[in-house]
C-alpha positions in Angstrom: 155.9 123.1 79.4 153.7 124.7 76.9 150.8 126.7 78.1 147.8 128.0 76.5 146.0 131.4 77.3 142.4 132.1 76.9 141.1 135.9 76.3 137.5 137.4 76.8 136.5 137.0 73.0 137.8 133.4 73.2 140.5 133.8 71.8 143.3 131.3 72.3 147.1 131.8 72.7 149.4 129.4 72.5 152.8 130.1 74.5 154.7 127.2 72.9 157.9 128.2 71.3 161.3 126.9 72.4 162.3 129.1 75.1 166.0 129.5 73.6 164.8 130.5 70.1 166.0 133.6 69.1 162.7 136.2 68.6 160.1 133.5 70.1 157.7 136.0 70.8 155.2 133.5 73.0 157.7 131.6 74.7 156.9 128.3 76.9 157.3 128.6 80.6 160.8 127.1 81.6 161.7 125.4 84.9 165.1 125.3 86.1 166.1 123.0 88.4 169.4 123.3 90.6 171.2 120.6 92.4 170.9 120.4 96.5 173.1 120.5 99.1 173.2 117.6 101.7 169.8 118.0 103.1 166.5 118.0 101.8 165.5 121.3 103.1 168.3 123.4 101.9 168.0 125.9 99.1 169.7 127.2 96.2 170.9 130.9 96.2 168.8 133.2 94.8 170.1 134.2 91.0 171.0 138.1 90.8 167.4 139.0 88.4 165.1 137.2 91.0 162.3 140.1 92.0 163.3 142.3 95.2 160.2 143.4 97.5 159.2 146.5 96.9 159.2 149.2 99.3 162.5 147.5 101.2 162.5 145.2 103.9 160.8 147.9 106.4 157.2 147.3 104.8 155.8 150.0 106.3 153.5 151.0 103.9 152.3 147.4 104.1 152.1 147.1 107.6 149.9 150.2 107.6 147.2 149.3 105.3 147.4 145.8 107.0 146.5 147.6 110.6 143.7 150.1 109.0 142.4 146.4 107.7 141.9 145.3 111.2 140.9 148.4 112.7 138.0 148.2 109.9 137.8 144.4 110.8 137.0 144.9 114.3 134.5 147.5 113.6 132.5 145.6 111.2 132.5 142.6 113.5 131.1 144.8 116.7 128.5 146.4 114.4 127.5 143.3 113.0 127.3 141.7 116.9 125.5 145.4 117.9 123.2 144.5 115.3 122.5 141.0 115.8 121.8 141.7 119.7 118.9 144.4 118.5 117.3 142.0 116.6 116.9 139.0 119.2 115.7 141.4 122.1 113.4 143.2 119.7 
């Protein structure tokens, strides 16, 4: 599945070399496909270089920034209704 690339200066990039050529330097994207089990929502097992989530399965560093984004949330929505009551009455 060749793919093409375009940069700010409009310049194009084609990534369209065989995938298995030895020194393709702009490879094609490749799509492996693996054989199911019985039912349709089952899934193959993960291959041994798929990515692993960074910062292990704890996320707290994640969950953190996620609750200071709510807490900021909530504050811009009760400033924005604070605001929007001053102007109607006034």
């Amino acid at each position: 599945m060749p793919a093409e690339r375009t940069h700010d200066p409009g310049e194009v990039v084609s990534w369209a070399d065989p995938p298995l050529r030895d020194g393709a330097d702009l490879p094609a994207p490749t799509l492996r496909l693996v054989e199911g089990g019985a039912g349709h929502h089952d899934h193959a097992e993960p291959s041994e270089d798929a990515a692993s989530p960074v910062g292990g399965a704890e996320g707290g560093t994640a969950r953190a920034l996620g609750g200071m984004g709510l807490v900021v949330g909530a504050l811009d929505l009760g400033l924005a209704l604070g605001v929007l009551v001053r102007t109607r009455r006034g």
